[in-house]
N, C-alpha and C positions, 0 to 999 in steps of 0.2 A: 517292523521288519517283515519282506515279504515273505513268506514260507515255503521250505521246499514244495511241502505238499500239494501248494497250491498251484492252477494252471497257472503257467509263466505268462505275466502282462506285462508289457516292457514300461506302458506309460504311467505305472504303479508305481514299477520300482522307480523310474524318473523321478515321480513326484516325492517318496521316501525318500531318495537318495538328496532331493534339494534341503530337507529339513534337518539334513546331519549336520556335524563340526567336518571343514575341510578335508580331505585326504592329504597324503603323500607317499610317495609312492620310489620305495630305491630300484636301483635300476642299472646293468651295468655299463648299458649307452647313456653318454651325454644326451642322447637324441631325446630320453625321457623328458628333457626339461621340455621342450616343444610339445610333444605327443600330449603333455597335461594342459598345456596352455590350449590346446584346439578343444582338447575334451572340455574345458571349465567353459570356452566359447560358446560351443555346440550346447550343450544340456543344462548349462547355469549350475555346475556344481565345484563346488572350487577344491582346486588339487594342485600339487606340486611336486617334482619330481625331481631328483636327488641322486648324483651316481654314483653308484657305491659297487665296490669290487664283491666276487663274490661271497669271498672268506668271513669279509666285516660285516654283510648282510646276516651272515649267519649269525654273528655274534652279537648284533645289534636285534636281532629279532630275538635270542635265547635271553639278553639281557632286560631288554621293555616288557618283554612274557614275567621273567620272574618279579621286576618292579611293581607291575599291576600299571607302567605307562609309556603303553605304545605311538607311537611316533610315525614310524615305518606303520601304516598301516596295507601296502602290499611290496611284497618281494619278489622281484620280475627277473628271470635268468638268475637264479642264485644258484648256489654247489648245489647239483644232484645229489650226491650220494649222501653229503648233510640236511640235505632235506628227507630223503629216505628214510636216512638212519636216525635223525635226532626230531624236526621240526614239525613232521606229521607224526610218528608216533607216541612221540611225547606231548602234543595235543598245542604246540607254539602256534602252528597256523593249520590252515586246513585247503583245498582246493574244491572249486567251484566251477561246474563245465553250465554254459548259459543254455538253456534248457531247448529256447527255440534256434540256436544255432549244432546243437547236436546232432542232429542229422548227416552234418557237411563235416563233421570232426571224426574222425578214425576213433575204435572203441580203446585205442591203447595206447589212444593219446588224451582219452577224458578223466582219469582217475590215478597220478594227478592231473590238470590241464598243463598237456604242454603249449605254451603259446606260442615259441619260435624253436625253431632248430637251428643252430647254428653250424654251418659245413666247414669243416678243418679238411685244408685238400692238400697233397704233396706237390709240388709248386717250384717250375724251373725259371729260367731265364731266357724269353723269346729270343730277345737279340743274339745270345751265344747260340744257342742249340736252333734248329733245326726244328725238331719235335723233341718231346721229353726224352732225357738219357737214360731213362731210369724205366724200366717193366719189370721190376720185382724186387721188395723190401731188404731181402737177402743181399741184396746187390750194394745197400745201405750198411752192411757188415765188412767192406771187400775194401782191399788200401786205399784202392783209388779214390773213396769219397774220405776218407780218413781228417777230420779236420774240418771239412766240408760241407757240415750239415749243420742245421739250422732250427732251433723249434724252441715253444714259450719255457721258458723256466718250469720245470715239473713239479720243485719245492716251493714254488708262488703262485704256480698256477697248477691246483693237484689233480685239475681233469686230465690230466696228463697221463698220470701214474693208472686214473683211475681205467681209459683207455688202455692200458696194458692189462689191467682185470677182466673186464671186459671181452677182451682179444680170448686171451687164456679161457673163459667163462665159458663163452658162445661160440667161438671157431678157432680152437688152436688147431684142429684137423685142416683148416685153412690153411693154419700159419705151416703144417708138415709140407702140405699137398705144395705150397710155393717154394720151398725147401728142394723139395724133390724135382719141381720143373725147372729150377735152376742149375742144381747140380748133376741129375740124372741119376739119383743114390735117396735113398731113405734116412732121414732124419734121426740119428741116434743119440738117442739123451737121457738115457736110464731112465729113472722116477721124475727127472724133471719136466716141463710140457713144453714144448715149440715156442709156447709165446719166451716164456722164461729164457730157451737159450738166446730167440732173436733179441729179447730186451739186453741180456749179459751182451753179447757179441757187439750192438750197436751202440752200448755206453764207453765198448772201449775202444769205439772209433770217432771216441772226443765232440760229437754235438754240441755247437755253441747253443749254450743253452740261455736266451734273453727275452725282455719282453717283444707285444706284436710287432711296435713299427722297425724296430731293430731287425728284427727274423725278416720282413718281408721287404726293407731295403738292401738285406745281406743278399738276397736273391732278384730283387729287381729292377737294381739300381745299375742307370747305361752304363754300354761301357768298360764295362768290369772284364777282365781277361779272364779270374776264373771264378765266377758267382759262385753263391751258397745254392747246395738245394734242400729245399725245406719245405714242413708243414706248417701250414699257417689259415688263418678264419678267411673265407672268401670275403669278407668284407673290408681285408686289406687290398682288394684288387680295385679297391676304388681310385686306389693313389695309381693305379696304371694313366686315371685321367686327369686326376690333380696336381700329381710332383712328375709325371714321365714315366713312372716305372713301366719293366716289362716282365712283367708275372704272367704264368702261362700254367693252367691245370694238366698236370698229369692223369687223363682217363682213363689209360689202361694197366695201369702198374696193379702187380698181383702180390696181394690176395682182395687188396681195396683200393681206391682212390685215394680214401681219405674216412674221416665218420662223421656222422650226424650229432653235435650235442644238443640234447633238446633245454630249453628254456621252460620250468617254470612259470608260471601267473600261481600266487599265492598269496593268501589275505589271515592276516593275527589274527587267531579267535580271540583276542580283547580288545579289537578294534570299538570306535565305538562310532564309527559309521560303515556296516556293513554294508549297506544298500547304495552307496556312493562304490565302496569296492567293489563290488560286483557289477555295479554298473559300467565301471572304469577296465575291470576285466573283459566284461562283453564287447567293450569298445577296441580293444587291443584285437579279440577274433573276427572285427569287421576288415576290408579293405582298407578305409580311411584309418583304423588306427593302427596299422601297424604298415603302415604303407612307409613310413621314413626307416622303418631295417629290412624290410622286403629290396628296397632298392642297395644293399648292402650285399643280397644274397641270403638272407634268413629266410628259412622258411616257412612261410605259416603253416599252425596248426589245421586253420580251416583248410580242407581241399579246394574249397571254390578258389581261395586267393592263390594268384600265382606270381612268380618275380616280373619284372620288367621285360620287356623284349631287351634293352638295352642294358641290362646288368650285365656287367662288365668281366663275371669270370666265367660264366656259359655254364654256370655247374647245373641250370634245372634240366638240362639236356643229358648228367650223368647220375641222377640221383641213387640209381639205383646200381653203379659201383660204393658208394659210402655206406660201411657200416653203420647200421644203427643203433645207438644205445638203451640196453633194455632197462629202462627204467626199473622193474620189476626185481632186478638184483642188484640196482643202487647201493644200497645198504651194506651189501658186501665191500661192495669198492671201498666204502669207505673205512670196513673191517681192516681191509687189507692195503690200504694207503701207505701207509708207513713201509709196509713191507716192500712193497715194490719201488717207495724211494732208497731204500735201504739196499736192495740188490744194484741199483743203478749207483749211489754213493760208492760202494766196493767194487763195482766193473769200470767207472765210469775212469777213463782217460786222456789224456791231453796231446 
């Protein structure tokens, strides 16, 4: 095994990495099954890739950890906040930022590595509208969208909830200060926070709440007299050129666009080819390996890499309206999961 300690040689660890047992690698893109067959091409080390949602990756990773046999030897885009909370500090995996790629890596995106971001944007329907109807989330609380919005299941998919901690965490001052520019009044809600009331107020304006391709044909499928509008992963904007839809980002709606979910790259401390993971991680921070979700709209970790000219929802041009998530209080979110499906459960209406 090549050693932190030592200066990072890539054609070391290559040569390590060829004398290991296979990888595999879960993943929550089908795309990972290609992304390992280039890699095993490229460097002669054989891997495979597996896609697995986020939830089971957790549980498939906490379950081979306590057998003493791992399988999942890396877990790519898994639940943040269970990785926070349960995966690295209970010692299941660990994260690995490649030593001669760190330079072009942001420092708060190396410990853990995040590999991709993925951007949830609020998302109308070109053909109805004009431009987006929508410049402020409050607006998402008001009869007229009543019925009319759109977003993944929160209790299947819990980045969701964890998104609302989040909010609350790092800018409910946001969530007042868009309160106040809609209504012209200050935001009064005793002991509770901004994010809280907008979560209560917009569960009981009925959000069909389903999986992606459902949410993103509610909103941009032709045709339609009165679309959903909803958040959904820019990587549904692909079906704009597949199936016709006409999905259309919302850049100025306040207090965000949209957020950034970042993805994970993380390796089972009982793996028993580390030097093929890490090589297979390093491969994912190049261009070539992460070039099949770049074109989706993910963002890489490295800065050098950038999306397509021709990515189809125009989001690297607003990055900087999407919240980011702070890794760093993960752990919370996932303290406070429950809770915040819980308040959506008891406000949530039809």
């Amino acid at each position: 095994m090549v050693a932190a300690q030592e200066k990072f040689n890539l054609d070391a660890l290559i040569e390590a990495a060829r004398k290991e047992p296979p990888i595999t690698v879960y993943a929550v893109t089908g795309k990972i099954v290609d992304t390992t067959k280039a890699f095993s091409e490229k460097y002669g080390v054989k891997a495979s890739g597996k896609k697995v949602n986020e939830a089971t990756q957790i549980e498939l990773m906490i379950r081979e950890h306590q057998a003493g046999n791992v399988v999942g030897d890396i877990s790519l885009a898994t639940d943040v906040a269970s990785a926070m909370g349960q995966l690295l500090p209970e010692g299941i995996a660990m994260s690995w930022t490649p030593p001669d790629l760190a330079v072009d890596i942001s420092e708060k995106y190396r410990n853990p590595l995040v590999v991709v971001s993925d951007p949830h944007v609020w998302t109308y329907n070109t053909q109805k509208y004009d431009k987006c109807p929508v410049d402020n989330v409050w607006q998402l609380t008001e009869p007229e969208w009543k019925g009319k919005i759109a977003m993944l299941d929160l209790f299947d998919k819990p980045l969701y909830a964890d998104w609302f901690n989040q909010i609350e965490q790092h800018h409910d001052g946001d969530m007042a200060r868009a309160y106040e520019a809609r209504y012209g009044k200050k935001l009064e809600t005793g002991k509770e926070s901004a994010t809280a009331a907008w979560v209560k107020a917009f569960a009981q304006n009925g959000p069909l709440l389903s999986d992606s391709t459902t949410v993103a044909n509610a909103a941009g499928t032709p045709n339609q007299a009165n679309p959903f509008f909803v958040i959904t992963s820019t990587a549904k904007y692909r079906d704009n050129i597949t199936n016709g839809l006409k999905l259309g980002m919302c850049t100025d709606i306040k207090p965000f666009a949209g957020f950034l979910y970042p993805g994970f790259g993380l390796i089972a401390t009982k793996t028993k080819s580390p030097n093929a993971a890490k090589l297979f991680i390093r491969y994912l921070m190049t261009e070539e390996g992460i070039a099949p979700q770049t074109v989706d709209g993910k963002i890489s970790g490295n800065s050098k890499i950038r999306l397509p000219a021709d990515e189809p929802s125009g989001v690297t041009a607003h990055l900087g309206r999407l919240m980011a998530f702070e890794a760093a209080t993960a752990g919370d979110d996932l303290d406070k999961r429950e809770s915040w499906q819980d308040l959506w459960r008891v406000n949530y209406r039809k």
